[in-house]
Each structure stands twice: as C-alpha cells, then as structure tokens.
C-alpha positions as CSV (number, residue, x, y, z in Angstrom):
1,X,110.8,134.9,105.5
2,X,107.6,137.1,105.1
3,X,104.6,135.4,106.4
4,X,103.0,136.9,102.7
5,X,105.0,134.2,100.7
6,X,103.6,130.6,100.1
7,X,102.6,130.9,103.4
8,X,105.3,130.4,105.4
9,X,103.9,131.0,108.6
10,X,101.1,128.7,107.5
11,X,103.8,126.0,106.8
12,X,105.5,126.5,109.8
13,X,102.4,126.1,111.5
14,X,101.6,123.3,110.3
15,X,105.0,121.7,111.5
16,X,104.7,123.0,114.6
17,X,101.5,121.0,114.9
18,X,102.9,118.0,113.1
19,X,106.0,118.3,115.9
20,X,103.6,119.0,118.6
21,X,101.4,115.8,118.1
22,X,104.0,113.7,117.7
23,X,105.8,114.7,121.3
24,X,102.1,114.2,122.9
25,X,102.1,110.8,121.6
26,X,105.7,109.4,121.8
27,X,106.9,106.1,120.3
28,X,109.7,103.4,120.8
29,X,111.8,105.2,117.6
30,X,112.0,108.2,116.3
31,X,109.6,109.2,113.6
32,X,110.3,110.7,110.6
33,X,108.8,113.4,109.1
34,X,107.1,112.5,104.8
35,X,106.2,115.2,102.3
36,X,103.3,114.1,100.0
37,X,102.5,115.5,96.9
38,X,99.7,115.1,94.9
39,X,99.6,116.1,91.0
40,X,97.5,117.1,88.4
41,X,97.5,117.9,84.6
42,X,100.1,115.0,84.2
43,X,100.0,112.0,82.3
44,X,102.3,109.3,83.0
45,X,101.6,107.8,79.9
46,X,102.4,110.5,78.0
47,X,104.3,112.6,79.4
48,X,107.8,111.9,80.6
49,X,108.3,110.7,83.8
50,X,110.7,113.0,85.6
51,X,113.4,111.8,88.2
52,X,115.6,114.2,90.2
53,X,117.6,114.2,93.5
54,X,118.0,117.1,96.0
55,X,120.6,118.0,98.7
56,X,119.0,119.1,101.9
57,X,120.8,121.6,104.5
58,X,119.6,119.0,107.7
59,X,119.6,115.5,107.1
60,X,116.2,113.9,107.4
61,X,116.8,109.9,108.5
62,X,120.2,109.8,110.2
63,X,119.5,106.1,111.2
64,X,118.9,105.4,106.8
65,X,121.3,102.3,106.7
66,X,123.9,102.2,104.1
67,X,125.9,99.3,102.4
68,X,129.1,99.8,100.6
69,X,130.0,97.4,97.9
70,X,134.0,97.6,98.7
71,X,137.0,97.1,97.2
72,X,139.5,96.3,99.4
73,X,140.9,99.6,100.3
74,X,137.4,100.7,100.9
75,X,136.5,97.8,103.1
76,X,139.4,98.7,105.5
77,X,137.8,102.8,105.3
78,X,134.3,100.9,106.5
79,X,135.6,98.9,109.1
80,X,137.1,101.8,110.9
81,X,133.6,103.9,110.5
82,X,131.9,100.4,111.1
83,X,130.1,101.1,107.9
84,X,128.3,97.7,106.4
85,X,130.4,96.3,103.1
86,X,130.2,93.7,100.7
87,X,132.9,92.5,98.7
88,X,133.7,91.3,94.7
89,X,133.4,88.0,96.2
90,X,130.1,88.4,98.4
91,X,128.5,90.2,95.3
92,X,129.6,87.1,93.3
93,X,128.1,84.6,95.5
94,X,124.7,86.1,94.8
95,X,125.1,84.8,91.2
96,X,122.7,87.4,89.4
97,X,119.8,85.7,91.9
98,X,117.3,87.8,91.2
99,X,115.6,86.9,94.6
100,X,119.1,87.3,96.4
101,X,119.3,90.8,94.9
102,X,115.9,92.0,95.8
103,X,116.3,90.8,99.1
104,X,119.8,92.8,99.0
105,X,118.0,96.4,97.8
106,X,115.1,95.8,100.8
107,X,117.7,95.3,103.3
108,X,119.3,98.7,103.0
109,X,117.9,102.3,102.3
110,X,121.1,102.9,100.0
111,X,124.0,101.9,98.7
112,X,127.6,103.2,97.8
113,X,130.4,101.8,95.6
114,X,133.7,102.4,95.0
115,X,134.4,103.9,92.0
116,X,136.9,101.3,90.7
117,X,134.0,98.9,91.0
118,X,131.0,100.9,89.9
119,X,131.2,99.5,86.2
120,X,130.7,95.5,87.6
121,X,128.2,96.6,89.6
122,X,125.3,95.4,86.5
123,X,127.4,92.7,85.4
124,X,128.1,91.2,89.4
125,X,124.2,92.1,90.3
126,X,122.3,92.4,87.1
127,X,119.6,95.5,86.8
128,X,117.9,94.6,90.5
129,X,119.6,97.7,92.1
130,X,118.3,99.9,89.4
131,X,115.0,98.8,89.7
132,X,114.9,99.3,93.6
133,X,115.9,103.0,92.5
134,X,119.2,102.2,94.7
135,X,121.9,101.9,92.3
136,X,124.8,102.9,93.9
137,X,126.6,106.3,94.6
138,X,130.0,106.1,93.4
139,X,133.0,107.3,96.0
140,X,136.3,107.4,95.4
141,X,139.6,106.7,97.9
142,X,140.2,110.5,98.3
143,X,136.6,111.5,99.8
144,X,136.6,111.8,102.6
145,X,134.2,108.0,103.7
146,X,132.1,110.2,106.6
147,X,131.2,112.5,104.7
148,X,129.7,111.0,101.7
149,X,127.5,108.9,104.0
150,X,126.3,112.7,105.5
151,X,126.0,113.8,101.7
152,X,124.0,110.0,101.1
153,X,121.7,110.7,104.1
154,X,120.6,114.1,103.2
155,X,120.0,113.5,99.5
156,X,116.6,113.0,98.4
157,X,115.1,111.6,95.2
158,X,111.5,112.6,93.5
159,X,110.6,110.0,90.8
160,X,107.9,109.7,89.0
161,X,106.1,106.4,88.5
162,X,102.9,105.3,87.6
163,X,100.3,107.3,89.8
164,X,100.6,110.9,90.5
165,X,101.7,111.3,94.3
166,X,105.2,111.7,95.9
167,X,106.2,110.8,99.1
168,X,109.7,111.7,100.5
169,X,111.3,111.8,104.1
170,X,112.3,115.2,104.8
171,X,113.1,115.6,108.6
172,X,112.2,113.5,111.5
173,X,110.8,114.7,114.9
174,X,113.8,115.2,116.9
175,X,114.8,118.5,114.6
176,X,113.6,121.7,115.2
177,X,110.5,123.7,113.2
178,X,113.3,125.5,111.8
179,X,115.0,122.5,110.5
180,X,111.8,121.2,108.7
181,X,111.0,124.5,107.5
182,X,114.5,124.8,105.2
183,X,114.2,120.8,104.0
184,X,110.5,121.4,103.3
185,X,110.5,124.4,101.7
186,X,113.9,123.5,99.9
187,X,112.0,120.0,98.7
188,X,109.1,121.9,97.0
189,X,110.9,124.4,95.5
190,X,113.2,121.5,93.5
191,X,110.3,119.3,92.5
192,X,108.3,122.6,90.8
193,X,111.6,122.9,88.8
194,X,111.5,118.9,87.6
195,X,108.0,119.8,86.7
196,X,106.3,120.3,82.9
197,X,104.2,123.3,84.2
198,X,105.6,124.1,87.4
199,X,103.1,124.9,90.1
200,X,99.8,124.2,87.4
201,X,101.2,120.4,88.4
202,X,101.0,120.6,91.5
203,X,97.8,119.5,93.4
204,X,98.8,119.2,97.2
205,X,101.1,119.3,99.9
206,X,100.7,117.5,103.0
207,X,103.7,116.7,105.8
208,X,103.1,113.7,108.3
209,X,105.6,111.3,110.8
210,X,105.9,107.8,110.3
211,X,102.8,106.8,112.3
212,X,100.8,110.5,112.4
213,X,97.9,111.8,110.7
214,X,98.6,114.2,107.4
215,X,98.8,117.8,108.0
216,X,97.8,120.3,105.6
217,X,100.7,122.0,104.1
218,X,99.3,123.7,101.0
219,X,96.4,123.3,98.7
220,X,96.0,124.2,95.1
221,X,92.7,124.6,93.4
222,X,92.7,124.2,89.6
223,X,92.1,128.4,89.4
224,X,95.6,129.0,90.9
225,X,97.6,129.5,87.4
226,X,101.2,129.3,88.3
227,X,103.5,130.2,90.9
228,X,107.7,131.5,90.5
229,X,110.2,129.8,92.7
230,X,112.1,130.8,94.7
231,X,113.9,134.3,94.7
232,X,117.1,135.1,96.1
233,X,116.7,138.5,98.1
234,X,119.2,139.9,100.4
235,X,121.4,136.7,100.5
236,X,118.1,134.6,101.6
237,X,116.1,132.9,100.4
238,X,112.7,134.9,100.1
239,X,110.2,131.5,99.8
240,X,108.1,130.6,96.9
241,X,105.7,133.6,95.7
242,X,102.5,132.8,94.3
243,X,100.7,134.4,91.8
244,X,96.9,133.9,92.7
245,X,93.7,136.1,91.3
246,X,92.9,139.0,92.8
247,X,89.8,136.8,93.5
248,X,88.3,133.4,92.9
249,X,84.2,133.6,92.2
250,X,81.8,130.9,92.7
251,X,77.6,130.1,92.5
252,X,75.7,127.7,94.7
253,X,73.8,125.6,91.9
254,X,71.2,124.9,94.6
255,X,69.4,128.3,95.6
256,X,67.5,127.6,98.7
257,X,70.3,124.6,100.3
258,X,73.8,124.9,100.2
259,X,74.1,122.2,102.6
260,X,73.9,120.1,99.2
261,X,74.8,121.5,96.7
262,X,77.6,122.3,93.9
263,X,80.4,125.2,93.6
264,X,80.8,126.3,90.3
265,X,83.0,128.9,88.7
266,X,80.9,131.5,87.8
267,X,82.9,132.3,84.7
268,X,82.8,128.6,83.3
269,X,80.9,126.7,85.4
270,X,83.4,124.4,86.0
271,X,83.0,122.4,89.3
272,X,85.0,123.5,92.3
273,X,83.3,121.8,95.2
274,X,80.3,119.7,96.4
275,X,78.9,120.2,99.6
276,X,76.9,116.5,101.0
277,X,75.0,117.0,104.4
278,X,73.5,113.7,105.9
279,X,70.7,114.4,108.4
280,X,70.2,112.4,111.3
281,X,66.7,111.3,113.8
282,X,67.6,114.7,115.6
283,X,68.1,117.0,112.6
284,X,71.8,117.7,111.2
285,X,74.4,115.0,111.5
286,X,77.3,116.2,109.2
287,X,78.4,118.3,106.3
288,X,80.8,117.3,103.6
289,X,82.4,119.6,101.6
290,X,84.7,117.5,98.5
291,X,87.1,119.3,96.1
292,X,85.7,117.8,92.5
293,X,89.2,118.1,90.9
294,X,91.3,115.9,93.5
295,X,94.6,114.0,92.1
296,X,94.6,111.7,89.7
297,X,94.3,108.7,91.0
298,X,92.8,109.5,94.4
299,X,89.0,109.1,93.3
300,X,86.2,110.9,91.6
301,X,85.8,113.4,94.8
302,X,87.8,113.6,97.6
303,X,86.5,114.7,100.9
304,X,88.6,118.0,102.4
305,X,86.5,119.3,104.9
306,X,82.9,118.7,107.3
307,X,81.1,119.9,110.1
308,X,80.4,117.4,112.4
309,X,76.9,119.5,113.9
310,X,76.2,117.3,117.0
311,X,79.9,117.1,117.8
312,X,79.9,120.5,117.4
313,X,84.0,119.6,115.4
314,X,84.9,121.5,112.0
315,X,87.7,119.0,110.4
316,X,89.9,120.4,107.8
317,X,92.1,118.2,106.2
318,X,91.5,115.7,108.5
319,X,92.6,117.5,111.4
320,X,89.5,118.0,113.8
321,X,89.0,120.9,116.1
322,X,85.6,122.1,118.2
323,X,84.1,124.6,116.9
324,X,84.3,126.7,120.3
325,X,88.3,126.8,120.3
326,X,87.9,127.9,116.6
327,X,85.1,131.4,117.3
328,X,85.2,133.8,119.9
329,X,83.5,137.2,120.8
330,X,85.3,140.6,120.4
331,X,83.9,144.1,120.8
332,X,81.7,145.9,122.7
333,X,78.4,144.4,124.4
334,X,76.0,145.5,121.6
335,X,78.6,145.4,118.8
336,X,80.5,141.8,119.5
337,X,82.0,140.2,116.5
338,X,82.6,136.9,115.6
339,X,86.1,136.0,115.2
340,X,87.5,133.1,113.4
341,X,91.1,131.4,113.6
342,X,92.1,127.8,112.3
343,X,94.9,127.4,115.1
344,X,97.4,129.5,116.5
345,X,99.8,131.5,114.3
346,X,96.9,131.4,111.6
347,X,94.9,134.6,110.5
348,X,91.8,135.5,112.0
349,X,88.2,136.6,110.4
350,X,86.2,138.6,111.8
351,X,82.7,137.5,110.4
352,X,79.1,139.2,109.9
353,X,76.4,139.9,108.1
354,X,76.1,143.6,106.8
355,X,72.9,142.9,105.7
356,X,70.6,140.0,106.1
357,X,71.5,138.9,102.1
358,X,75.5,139.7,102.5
359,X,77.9,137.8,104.9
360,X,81.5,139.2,104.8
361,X,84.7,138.0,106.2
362,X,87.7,140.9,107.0
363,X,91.1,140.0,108.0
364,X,94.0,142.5,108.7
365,X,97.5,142.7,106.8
366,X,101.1,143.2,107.7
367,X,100.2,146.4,108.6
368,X,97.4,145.7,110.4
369,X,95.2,147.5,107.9
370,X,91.4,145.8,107.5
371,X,91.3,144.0,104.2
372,X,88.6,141.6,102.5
373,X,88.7,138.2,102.8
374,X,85.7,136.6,101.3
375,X,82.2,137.7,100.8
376,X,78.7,135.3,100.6
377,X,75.3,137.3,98.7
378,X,72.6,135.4,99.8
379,X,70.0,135.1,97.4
380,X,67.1,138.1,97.4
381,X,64.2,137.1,96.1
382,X,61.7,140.5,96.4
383,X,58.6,138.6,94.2
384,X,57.7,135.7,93.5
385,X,57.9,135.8,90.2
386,X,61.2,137.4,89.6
387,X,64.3,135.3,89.3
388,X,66.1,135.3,92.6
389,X,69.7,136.0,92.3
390,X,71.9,133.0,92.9
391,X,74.3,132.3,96.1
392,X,77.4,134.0,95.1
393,X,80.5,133.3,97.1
394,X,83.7,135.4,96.4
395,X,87.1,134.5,97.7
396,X,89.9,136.9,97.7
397,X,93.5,136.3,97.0
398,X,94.2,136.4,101.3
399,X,91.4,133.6,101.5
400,X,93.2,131.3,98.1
401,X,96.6,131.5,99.9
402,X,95.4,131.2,103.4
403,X,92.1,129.4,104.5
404,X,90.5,128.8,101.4
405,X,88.3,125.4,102.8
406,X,88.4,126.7,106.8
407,X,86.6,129.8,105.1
408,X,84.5,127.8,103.4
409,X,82.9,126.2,106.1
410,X,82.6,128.6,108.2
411,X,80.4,130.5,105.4
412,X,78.4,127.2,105.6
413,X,78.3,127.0,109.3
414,X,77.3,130.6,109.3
415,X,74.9,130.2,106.8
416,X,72.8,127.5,108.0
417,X,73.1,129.2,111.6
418,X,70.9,131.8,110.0
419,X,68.8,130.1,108.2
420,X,68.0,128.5,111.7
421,X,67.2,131.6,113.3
422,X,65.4,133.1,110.8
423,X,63.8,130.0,109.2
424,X,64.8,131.5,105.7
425,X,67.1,130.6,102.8
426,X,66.7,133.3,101.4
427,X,67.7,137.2,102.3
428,X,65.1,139.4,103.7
429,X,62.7,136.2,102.9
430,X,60.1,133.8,104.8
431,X,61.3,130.4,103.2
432,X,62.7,127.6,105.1
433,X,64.2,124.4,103.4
C-alpha cells in the first residue's frame, strides 16, 4: 500500500500507537479495538437512515457470545461445539415478555436460528430482537455450525440512528497492526459506499480499545470535496485515494493576535477554526485551536488541538506529546533547521522563516524531492496609514492529507515564538500585542 493513499502509513501509525499504549498499560481482558465515525451533511430526519453489514478478513471479538435458538437437530450440533441454545419451548416460556426479551438480546452479542424456525422467531419473541438490532442469522443443517459462528464473529453492522457517530469493534489488541490495518481500512471503505455523498459525509475517524484514549485516524475539513474508494490494482487492494485541493487558503481575522482569533476561507469566509489562548499570572497558559464545523451533535466547537506553554506539551487529538520530542536541530552550525515530526513513521517539516513576514514549512516526497507543505505571510505593514495585509496561511494538499492541525500549531507556536523575540506582530514591524 503506498504511504500517498488515505494515508496509510498515517493509519498504521496510528495503530501502532493505539497497540503500543494498550501493551504499556495491560488489563485483566483483552481489549478490543472501536472505530468512530463522526458525520456531517446528514440529516437523520430527512434523510434515510442507512444500515449495512460487512465481512472482515480477521475477526475482531472472538470472545462475542452467541445463542442459537435450536431446533432439535441444531441443539445436538451446539452441544458438541458447546455453543449456548434455546429451544421452541424455552422461547415459549418467555411468553412475548417484553422485559424477558430485552433481558435475552443484552445477554448475548448475537444470535443465530435455524432456518426451519426463523419464521416463529417474531411470533415466539415479538419485535424485541429487532429492536436490539440482533435478529437472528439464519443457518441451516448443512453449514457447516463452526463456521457460521467465525462468519457471525467477523461481521460487522453500520446503522444509522438518531445522532451522527458510529462506533464498531474492529480488532482487539492481541492482532497484529497488519490485522487492524485490513479490518480498518476494509470498514471505511464499506461505510463510504452506504453513504448519500460518500466521503462529503464523512467528518472523522478515530480508533480506540475498550478502556484507551481515541487516536486520530483521519480528519476531514468541510474543503475536502470527495474521495473514490477503493481501487483494485495488481490483485490488491490500492487503499482509498483522496481527492484534496491542490491547496486549502485561510486569513487570521485578527491582524496583530492569532493566539485569538478566527480561520476563515479566504474565498468565502466561511469559518475553519478558532484559536482561544488563556493567559495565566506568569504570561501564556494554553492555546486552543477548535474546528467550527465539528459533527452534528458533538457541540457548537469542538476542541482538536492546544499548546499547553508552561508544560511545554502540543496535544493533538487528545494525544499529548512535549514539544522537545516533537522539534529538533539539523544542519550546519550557522544554518540549523528546525525540524518537525508528530511521532515516528509521520512526515517531517523542516520550518523557517525566509523572511521576517513569511514562515514556510517543506517536506520531502517518495522520492525524497523537497516539496511545499504550508506557508504563513505575516502581515507587513510599511505606514501607518496603509492597510496592512492580513495573516494568510496556505496549506497544501501534503499538509490536508497529513498534519493538517499538528501544522497548524506549530505555525502558531512558531509564530508567537517570534513575536517574543522580536516584540512584533507584525513583519519587519515594532508592534507588540
């Protein structure tokens, strides 16, 4: 899979993370690993509720407990496996008890049937099972018992309800990376086909375990117009290509403080981000920076990255790291750069200022050629009474896929470094805050 595709190697490095953390931190079971996706441009109301189930190539909860309701050639096939059944005459002790059925449907993760009795099922149990969203799967006498509860195990189901976020279990911590990789990657690419716009629905991706911390999987701002599914190429699958701008372009409406301040479009104005610093006895305490189109559902804002300043800690996602493991030093004594990584596996920025009123980013590609990542003009202001340009920010299409927030705040912790040192807000000016 090339590392240029829906970021793949960000995915995977994000799992290995996710895997990472949760063998530093072990627990009494193991943990299984959730996708979460966040919407957008959906109405629930309006528009139809989708509902779809997916076969995965590694089965994500191998301990999901299963009931068959048996007819009696199926509960001697259970017995041997020592497979959980109920029988026509257990189901009809239940009566249609609505409470005895719901307590049925939260005792197990899923259910099967036989096929002969699949057609009593609502008239022995009423609509209980349906509601759970564990009716059962039907199996006849000649499948093979074993391997329908394999089949059951690795099928997952993406429904949508009332609010616009998903949740579904696609590995747990004792696979492999390569393991989640394929269910993950699988998973996404099935719900963008369920649905009404493809990838203009989707928000966010996040993966977690059970009792772990969300890791960032993949973001979508509102300017990423669509993405194509998956491609077949060679005999492999190729991942999910996305088709970003060549560049995303956005002003600072605040000129002299874009510690607080909002990101707008430049070719709309519509609001990107907000950027909230709260200051402290001893000067800067920490700097917010909130998407202003989050999920529906999730809030007006929604916080996605800060800089803690005394900590010295950039947190993206939620996932905190010190700034010093995140920078280092390269080049020659009088012509070091400042390099830039999120975390291992991740690209890396070299960062400077050409000029005192234009800070750049550069990466490198595949073939190690130098290429632009994102670019900050600082406002110029040569009189007093000439407009001052504004704060223009340009991100790339290697910054959208990539590092779009990490970039962000590394402008903004780059930015107000500056203005430190040279007590200005302004390029080639004398102005503080």
């Amino acid at each position: 899979m090339s590392s240029s595709k829906l970021s793949v190697s960000s995915v995977r490095g994000s799992i290995k993370e996710l895997l990472a953390a949760s063998q530093e931190k072990k627990r009494n079971f193991v943990e299984t690993i959730e996708l979460q996706i966040g919407l957008k441009n959906y109405d629930p109301q309006r528009d139809k509720r989708f509902s779809g189930t997916v076969k995965l190539p590694h089965v994500p909860r191998p301990r999901m407990s299963i009931c068959i309701l048996a007819d009696a050639a199926d509960i001697d096939r259970a017995k041997q496996i020592e497979l959980e059944y109920m029988s026509v005459d257990d189901l009809k002790k239940l009566n249609k008890n609505k409470k005895l059925v719901k307590k049925l449907a939260k005792k197990y993760d899923a259910f099967l049937s036989s096929e002969t009795l699949i057609k009593q099922i609502p008239r022995l149990l009423g609509p209980g099972l349906s509601k759970a969203g564990k009716f059962p799967t039907p199996v006849s006498h000649s499948e093979d018992l074993t391997i329908k509860l394999v089949d059951v195990r690795s099928t997952i189901k993406f429904q949508l309800k009332k609010v616009l976020c998903l949740g579904v279990a696609v590995g747990h911590v004792d696979m492999s990376d390569d393991q989640v990789l394929g269910n993950v990657m699988l998973s996404i690419n099935f719900l963008v086909s369920l649905l009404k716009k493809n990838w203009q629905n989707v928000k966010s991706l996040h993966i977690k375990t059970t009792m772990g911390k969300p890791f960032f999987c993949l973001y979508l701002m509102p300017h990423v117009v669509s993405m194509t599914l998956w491609s077949e190429s060679g005999g492999s699958w190729a991942s999910l290509v996305p088709h970003l701008p060549t560049s995303m372009e956005v002003r600072f409406d605040s000129k002299g403080n874009i510690l607080n301040a909002r990101l707008l479009a430049t070719h709309d104005d519509s609001p990107m981000y907000l950027t909230k610093t709260n200051f402290a006895f001893t000067g800067r305490d920490i700097t917010l920076l909130q998407d202003m189109n989050p999920a529906a559902g999730s809030g007006n804002v929604t916080t996605v990255g800060a800089i803690h300043w005394r900590d010295k800690i950039i947190t993206v996602q939620g996932h905190r790291r010190k700034i010093a493991d995140l920078k280092a030093k390269k080049g020659k004594f009088l012509s070091k750069e400042r390099h830039w990584r999120w975390a291992e596996g991740r690209r890396e920025y070299a960062v400077q200022y050409n000029t005192n009123d234009e800070w750049v980013a550069m990466t490198t590609d595949s073939s190690g050629k130098s290429e632009l990542a994102a670019r900050f003009k600082v406002p110029y202001r040569p009189h007093l009474l000439t407009k001052s340009d504004p704060p223009l920010l340009t991100l790339t299409k290697t910054a959208l896929l990539d590092d779009e927030i990490f970039l962000l705040l590394v402008l903004i912790y780059s930015e107000a470094k500056r203005q430190d040192d040279t007590n200005s807000s302004v390029g080639h000016g004398s102005e503080g805050w």
